[in-house]
C-alpha positions as CSV (number, residue, x, y, z in Angstrom):
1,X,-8.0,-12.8,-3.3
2,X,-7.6,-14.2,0.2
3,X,-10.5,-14.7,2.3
4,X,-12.3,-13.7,-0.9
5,X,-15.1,-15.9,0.0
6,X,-15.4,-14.3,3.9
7,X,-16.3,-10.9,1.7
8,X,-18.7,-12.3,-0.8
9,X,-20.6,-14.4,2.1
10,X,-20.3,-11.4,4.5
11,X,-21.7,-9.1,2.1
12,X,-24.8,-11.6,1.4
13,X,-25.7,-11.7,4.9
14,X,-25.1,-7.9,5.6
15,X,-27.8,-7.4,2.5
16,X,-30.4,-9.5,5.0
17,X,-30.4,-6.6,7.6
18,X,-30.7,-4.0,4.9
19,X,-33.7,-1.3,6.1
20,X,-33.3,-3.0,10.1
21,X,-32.6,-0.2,12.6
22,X,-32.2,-2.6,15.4
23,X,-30.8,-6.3,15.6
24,X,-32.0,-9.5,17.7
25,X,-30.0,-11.9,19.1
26,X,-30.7,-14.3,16.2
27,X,-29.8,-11.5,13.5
28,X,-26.5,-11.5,15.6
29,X,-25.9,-15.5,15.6
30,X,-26.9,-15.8,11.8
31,X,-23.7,-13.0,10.9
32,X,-21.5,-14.3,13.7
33,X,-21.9,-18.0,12.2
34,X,-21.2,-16.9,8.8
35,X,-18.0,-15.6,10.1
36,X,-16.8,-18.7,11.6
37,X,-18.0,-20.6,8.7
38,X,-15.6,-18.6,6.2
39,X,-12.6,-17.8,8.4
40,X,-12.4,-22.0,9.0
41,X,-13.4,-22.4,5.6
42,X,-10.1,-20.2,4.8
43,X,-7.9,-22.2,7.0
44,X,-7.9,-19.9,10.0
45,X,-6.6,-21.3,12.9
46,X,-9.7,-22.3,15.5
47,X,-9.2,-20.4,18.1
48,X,-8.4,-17.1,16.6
49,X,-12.0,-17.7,14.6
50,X,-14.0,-17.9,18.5
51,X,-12.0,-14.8,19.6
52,X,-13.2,-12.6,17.1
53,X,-16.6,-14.1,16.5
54,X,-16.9,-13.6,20.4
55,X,-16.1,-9.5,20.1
56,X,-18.3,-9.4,17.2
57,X,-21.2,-11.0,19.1
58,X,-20.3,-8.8,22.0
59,X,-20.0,-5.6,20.6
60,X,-22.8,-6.5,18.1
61,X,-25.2,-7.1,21.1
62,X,-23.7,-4.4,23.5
63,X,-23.5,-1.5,21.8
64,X,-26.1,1.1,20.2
65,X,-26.0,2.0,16.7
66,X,-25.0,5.9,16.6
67,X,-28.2,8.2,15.5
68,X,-29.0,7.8,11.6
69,X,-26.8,4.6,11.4
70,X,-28.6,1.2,10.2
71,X,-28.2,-1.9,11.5
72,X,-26.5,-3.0,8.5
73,X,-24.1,-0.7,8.5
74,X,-23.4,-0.9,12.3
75,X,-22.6,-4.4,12.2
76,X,-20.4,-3.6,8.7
77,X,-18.2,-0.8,11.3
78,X,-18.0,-3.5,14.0
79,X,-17.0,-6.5,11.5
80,X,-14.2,-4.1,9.9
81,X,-12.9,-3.0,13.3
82,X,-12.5,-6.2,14.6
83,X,-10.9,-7.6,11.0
84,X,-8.9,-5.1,11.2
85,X,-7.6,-5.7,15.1
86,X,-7.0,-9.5,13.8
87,X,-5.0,-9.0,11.1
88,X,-3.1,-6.2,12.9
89,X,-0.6,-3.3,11.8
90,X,1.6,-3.3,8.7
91,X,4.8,-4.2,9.3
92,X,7.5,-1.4,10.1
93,X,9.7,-0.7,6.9
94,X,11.2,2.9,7.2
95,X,12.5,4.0,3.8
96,X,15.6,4.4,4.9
97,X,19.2,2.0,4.8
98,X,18.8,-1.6,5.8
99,X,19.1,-5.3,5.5
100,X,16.0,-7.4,4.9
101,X,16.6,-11.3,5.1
102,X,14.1,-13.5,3.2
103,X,13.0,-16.8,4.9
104,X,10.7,-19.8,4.0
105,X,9.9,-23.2,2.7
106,X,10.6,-23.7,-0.9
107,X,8.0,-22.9,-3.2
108,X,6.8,-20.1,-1.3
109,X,8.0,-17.5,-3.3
110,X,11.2,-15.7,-1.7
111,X,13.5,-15.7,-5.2
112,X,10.4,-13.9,-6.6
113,X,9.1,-12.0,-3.6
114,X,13.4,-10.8,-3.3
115,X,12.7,-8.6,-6.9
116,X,9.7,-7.8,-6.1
117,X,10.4,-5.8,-2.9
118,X,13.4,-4.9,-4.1
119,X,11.3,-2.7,-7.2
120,X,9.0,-1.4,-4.4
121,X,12.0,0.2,-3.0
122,X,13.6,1.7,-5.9
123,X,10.0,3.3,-7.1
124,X,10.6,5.1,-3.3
125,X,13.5,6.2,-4.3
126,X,16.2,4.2,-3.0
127,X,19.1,2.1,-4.4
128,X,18.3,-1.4,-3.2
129,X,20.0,-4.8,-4.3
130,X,19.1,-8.7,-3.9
131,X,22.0,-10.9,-3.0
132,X,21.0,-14.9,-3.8
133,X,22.5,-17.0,-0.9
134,X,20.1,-20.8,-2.5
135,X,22.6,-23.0,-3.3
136,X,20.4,-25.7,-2.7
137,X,18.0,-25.3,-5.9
138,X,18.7,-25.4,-9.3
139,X,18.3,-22.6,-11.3
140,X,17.8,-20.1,-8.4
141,X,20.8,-18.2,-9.4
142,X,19.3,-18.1,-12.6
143,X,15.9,-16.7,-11.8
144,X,17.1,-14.5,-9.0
145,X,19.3,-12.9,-11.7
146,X,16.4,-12.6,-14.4
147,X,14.2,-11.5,-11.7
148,X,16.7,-8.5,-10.6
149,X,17.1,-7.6,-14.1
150,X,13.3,-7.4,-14.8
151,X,13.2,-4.6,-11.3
152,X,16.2,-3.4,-12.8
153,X,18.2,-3.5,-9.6
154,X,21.5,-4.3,-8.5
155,X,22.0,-8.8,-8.1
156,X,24.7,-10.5,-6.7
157,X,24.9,-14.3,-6.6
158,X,28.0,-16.7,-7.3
159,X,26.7,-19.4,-9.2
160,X,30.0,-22.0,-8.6
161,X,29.8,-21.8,-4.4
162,X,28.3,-24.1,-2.9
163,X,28.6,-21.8,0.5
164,X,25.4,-19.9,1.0
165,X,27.4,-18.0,4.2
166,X,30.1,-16.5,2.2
167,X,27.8,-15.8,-0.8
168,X,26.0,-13.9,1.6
169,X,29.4,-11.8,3.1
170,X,30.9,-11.2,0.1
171,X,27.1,-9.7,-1.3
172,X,26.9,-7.5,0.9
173,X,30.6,-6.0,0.7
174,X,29.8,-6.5,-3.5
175,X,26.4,-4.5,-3.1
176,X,27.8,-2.0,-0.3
177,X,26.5,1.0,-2.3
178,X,23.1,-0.2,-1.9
179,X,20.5,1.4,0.5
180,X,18.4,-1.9,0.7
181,X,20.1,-5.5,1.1
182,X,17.5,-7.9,0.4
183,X,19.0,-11.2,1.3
184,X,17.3,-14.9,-0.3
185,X,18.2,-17.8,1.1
186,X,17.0,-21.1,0.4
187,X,14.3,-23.4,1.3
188,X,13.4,-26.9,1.6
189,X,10.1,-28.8,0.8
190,X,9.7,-29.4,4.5
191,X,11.5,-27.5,7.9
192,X,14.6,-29.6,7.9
193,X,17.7,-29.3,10.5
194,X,20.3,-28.1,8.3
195,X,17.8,-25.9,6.6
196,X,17.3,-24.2,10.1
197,X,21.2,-24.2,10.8
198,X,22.2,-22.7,7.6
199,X,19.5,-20.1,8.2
200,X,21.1,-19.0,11.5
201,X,24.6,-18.9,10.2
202,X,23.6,-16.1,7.4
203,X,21.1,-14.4,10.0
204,X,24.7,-14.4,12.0
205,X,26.7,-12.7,9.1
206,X,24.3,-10.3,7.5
207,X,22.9,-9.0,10.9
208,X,19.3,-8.5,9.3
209,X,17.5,-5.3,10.2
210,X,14.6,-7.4,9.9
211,X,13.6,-10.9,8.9
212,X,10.4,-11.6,6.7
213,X,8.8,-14.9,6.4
214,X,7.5,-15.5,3.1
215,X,4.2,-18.0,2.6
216,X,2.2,-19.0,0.0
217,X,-1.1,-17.8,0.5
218,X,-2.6,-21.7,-0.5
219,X,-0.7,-22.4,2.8
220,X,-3.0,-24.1,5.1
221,X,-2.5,-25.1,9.1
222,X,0.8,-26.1,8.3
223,X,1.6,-22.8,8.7
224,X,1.4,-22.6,12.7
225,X,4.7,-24.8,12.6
226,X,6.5,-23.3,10.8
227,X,6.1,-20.0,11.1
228,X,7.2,-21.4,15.2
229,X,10.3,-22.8,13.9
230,X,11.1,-20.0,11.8
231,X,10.7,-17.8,14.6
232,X,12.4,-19.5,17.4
233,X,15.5,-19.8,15.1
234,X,16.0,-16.1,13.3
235,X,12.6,-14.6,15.1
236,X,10.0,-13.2,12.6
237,X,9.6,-9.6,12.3
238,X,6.8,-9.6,9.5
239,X,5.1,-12.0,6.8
240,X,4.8,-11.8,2.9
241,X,2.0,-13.8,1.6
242,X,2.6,-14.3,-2.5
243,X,0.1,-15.9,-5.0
244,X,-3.1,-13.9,-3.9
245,X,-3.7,-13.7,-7.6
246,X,-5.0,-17.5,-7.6
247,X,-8.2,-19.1,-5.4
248,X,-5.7,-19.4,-2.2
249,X,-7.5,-19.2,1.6
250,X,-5.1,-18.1,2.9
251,X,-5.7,-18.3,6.6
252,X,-3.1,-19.6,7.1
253,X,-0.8,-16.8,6.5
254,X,-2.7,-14.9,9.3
255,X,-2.4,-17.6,11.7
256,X,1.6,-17.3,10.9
257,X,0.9,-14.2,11.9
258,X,-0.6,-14.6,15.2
259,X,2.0,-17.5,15.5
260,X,4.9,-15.3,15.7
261,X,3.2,-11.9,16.8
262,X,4.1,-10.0,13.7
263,X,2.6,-8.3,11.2
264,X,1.9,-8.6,7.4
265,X,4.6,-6.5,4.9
266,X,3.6,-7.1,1.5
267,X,1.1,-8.8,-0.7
268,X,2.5,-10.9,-3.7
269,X,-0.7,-10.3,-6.3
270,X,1.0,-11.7,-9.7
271,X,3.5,-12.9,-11.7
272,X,5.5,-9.7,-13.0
273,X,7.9,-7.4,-10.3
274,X,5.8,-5.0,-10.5
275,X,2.8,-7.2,-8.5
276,X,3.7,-6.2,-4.8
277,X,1.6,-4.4,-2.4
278,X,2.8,-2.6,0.6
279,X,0.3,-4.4,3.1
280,X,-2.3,-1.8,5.0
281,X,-5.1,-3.3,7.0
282,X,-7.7,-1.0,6.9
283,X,-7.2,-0.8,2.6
284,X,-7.0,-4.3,2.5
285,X,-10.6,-5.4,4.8
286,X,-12.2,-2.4,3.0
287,X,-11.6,-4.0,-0.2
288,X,-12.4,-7.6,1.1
289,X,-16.3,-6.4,2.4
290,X,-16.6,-4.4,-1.1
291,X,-15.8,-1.2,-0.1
292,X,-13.1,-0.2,-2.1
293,X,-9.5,1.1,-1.2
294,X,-8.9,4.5,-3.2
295,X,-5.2,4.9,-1.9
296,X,-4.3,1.6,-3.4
297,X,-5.8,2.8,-6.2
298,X,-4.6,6.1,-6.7
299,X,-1.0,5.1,-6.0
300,X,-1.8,2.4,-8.9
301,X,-2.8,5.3,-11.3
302,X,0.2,7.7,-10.7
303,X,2.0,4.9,-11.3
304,X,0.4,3.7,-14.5
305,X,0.7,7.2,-16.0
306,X,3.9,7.7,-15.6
307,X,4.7,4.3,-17.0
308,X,2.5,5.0,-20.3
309,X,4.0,8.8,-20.5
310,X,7.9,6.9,-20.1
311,X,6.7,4.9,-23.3
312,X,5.6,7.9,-25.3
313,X,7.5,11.4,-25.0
314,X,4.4,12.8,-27.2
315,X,1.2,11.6,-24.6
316,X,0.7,13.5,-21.9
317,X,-2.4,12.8,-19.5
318,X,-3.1,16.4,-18.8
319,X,-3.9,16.9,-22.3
320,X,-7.2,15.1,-22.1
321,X,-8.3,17.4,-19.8
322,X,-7.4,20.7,-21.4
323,X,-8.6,19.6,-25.3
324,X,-9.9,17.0,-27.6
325,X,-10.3,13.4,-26.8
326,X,-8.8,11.0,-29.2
327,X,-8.6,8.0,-30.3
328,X,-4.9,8.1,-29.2
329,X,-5.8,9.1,-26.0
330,X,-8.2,6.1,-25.3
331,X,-5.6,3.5,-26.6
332,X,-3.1,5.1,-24.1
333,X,-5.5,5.1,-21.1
334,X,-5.9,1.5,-22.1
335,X,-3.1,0.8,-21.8
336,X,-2.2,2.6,-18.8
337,X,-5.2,0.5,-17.1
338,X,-3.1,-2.4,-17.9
339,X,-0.2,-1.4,-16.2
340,X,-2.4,-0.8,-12.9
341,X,-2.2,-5.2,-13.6
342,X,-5.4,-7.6,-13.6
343,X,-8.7,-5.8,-13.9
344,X,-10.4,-7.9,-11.2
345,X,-8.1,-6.4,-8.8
346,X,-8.4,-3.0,-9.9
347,X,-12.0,-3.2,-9.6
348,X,-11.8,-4.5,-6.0
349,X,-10.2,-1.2,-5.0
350,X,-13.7,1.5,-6.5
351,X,-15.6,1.6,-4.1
352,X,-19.2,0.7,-5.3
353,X,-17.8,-1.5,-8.0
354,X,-16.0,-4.0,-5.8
355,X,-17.5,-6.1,-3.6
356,X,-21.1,-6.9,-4.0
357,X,-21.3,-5.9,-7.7
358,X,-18.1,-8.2,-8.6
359,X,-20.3,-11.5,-6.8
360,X,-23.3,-10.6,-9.7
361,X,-20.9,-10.5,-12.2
362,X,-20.4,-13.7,-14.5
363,X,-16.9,-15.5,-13.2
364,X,-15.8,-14.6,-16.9
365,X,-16.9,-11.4,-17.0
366,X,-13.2,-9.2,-16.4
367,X,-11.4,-12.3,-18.9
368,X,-14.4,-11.3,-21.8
369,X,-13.9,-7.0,-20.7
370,X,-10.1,-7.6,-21.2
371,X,-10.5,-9.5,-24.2
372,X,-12.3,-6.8,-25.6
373,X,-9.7,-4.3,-24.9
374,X,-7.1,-6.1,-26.7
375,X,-9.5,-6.0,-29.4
376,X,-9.4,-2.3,-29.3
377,X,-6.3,-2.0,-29.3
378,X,-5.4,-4.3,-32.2
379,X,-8.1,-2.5,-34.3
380,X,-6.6,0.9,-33.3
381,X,-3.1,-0.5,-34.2
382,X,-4.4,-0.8,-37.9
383,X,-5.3,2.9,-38.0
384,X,-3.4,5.7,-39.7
385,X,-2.7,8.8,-37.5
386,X,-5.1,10.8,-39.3
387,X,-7.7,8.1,-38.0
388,X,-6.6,8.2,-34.4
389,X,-6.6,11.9,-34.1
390,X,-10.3,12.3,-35.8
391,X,-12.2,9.3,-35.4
392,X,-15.4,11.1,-37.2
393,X,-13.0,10.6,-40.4
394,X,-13.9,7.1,-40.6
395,X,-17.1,5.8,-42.1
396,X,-17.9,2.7,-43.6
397,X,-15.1,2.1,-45.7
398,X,-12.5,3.1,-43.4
399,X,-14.4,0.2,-41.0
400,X,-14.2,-2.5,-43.4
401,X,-10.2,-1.4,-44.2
402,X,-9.6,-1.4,-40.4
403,X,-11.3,-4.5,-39.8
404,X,-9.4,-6.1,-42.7
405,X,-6.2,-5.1,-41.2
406,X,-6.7,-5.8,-37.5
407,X,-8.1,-9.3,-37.9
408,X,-11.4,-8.4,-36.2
409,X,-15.5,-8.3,-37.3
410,X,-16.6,-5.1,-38.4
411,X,-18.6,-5.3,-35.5
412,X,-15.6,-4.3,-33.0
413,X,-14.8,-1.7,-35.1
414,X,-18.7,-0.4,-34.4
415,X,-18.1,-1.0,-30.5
416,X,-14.8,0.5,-30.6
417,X,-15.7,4.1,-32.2
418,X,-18.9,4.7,-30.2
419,X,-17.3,3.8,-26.7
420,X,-15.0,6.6,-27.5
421,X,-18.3,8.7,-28.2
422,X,-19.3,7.3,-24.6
423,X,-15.8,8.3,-23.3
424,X,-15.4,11.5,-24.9
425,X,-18.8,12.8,-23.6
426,X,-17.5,11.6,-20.0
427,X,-14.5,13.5,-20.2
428,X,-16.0,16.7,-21.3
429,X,-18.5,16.9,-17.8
430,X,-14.9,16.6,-16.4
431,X,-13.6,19.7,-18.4
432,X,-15.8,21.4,-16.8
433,X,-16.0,20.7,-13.3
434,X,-14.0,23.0,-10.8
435,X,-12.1,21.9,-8.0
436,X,-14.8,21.7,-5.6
437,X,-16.9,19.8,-8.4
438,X,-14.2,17.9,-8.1
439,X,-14.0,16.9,-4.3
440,X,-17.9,16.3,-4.2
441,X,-17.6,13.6,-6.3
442,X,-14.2,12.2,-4.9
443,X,-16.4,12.5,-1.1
444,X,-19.1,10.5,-3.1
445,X,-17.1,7.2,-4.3
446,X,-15.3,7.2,-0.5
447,X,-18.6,7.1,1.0
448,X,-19.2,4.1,-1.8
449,X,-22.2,5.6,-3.7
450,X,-20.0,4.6,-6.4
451,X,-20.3,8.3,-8.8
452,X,-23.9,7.0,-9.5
453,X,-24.7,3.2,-8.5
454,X,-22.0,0.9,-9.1
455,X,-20.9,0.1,-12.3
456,X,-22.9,2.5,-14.9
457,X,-22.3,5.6,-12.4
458,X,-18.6,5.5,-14.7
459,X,-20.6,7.3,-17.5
460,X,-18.5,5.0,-19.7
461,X,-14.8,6.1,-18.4
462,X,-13.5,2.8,-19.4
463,X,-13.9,0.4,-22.4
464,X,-16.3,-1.7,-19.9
465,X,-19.4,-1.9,-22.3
């Protein structure tokens, strides 16, 4: 994730002041230099890394710890505040009827970024389109188009002009019962003059509501530049950063930032449409020191559910709560973790799990936990119904049979049924919690105690082992 490297290094020097109730100057220094050694280290621009490294020496120094507050966590406060205040607010995006034009180098991911946004806005309920205006790159029309059809939005491109200003006026009178124009245009592999020009001429027609620069987060201080240029031609309203999902720094995008005095609008975390993040700054640094981001995750849940319920009219997720746990029922919350996307990610956003437990873990660790998932599921696939209603049918026979079918050692099979013991028990301290029950434990993972210590404070909820 970007500045993924700022968090783990933060949190390693945070754990040196654990049990301090008051700091020293060289405390202070050894945090403040960690900073500035991370943010360059991500490609932040210099002089935005002594700015805040100043207010967090400042404020660090300056200011007394409220009554009952440790060190540790006093510097933590000050070190979100101020990452917050860098990165700034989330860009302005009513959900409401507009035009949105797309701008940026080639490569950066605009054509995908375009479907993308446009499937954020039809999950909030309005009727958005994409219009493709790149005549420059082959196969754009084509991607643009498979891309639309994947968010299952409305496309409009014209694959045999070669004028990107008329593709762009005749879109928007072809889309005009849209809510939400989202207008791709090309790029180049560098800021070229008639890249600039053709920009202005379709920012002339389409009369943008708004005008988003995509960059790749891998971007480095190339992205001062452009981001300028960009600006001073069609001016920047906001920023999507796309490929989070890889090793990118990523400082650069919030130079870009600073560069044009905008703000950050989404976050590209994947391949599919469905990896798009509305951008909010305090989520976001929470989940970067480790300390989770539980409306991220919540809105990945509700979403997830109703995904899994779409794909089976029998499965409700109530039901769990109101009988028996089945077999059934664990395959489909699998696979409803799934379609919250890459498990790394999810676990960024519990608090307690993130963070400082992800640095301890092996850099294989979520690859070998999904693996074993799709074990699971294969297993579970080679079941009879009778099976995955009443797993205490199968004994030993039933295990060799199943193992025989799925492709998998009789072992798995083993794992398989007693997580579901583990998961079963789990859910029935859940039946029988009240609503206030409830709420104490929801207060418990905000505060980060994690439900009971980081990872085994799950009581086995998910098929992590």
């Amino acid at each position: 994730m970007v500045l993924d490297n700022l968090g783990s290094s933060l949190r390693g020097t945070l754990s040196k002041l654990q049990g301090k109730s008051r700091l020293d100057e060289d405390d202070v220094a050894e945090v403040v230099k960690e900073i500035q050694r991370s943010l360059l280290q991500a490609d932040v621009d210099v002089s935005l890394v002594m700015d805040l490294s100043e207010s967090i020496e400042t404020r660090a120094l300056e200011e007394e710890p409220p009554g009952g507050t440790s060190a540790r966590d006093h510097v933590l406060k000050i070190v979100y505040e101020e990452l917050v205040d860098l990165i700034g607010e989330s860009t302005e995006l009513p959900l409401e009827p507009q035009t949105i034009l797309l701008a940026g180098l080639q490569g950066s991911g605009k054509t995908t970024s375009a479907a993308k946004m446009a499937w954020w806005f039809s999950k909030k309920g309005l009727r958005p389109a994409v219009i493709q205006t790149d005549t420059f790159r082959p196969g754009a029309y084509d991607q643009a188009e498979q891309m639309a059809d994947r968010a299952e939005v409305a496309f409009y491109g014209d694959p045999n002009s070669d004028d990107p200003v008329r593709i762009a006026r005749e879109g928007l009178e072809a889309t005009a019962d849209a809510d939400v124009h989202i207008v791709d245009t090309a790029g180049r592999h560098a800021l070229e003059d008639d890249l600039i020009a053709e920009i202005e001429e379709i920012e002339s027609v389409v009369d943008p509501d708004r005008s988003l620069l995509v960059l790749d987060a891998a971007i480095g201080q190339g992205a001062k530049e452009q981001a300028r240029q960009f600006d001073d031609s069609i001016g920047i309203d906001g920023v999507v950063i796309t490929k989070l999902d890889g090793t990118a720094k990523g400082g650069g995008a919030l130079t870009a930032v600073n560069e044009t005095d905008s703000s950050i609008a989404f976050l590209g975390t994947g391949e599919t449409v469905q990896d798009i993040e509305r951008f909010e700054p305090n989520g976001f640094i929470s989940r970067l020191l480790g300390m989770g981001d539980l409306k991220q995750l919540s809105e990945r849940v509700e979403r997830a559910m109703a995904e899994t319920g779409e794909e089976d009219d029998d499965w409700d997720p109530q039901d769990i709560m109101e009988g028996s746990f089945t077999l059934k029922d664990m395959q489909k919350q699998m696979e409803a973790m799934n379609n919250m996307g890459p498990l790394d990610q999810v676990m960024d956003m519990i608090p307690g799990m993130g963070g400082g437990l992800m640095d301890q873990l092996p850099d294989d660790a979520m690859d070998v936990t999904q693996e074993r998932m799709r074990t699971f599921d294969v297993a579970m696939d080679s079941m009879t119904d009778e099976e995955l209603e009443n797993p205490r049918t199968i004994g030993q026979e039933r295990v060799e049979r199943i193992a025989r079918g799925a492709g998998v050692p009789e072992e798995s099979i083993r794992e398989l049924l007693e997580q579901h013991k583990m998961m079963e028990r789990t859910i029935k301290q859940f039946q029988g919690m009240g609503d206030g029950d409830m709420q104490r434990m929801m207060k418990k993972l905000q505060q980060g105690d994690g439900g009971g210590g980081g990872m085994g404070g799950m009581g086995g909820m998910g098929p992590f082992g």
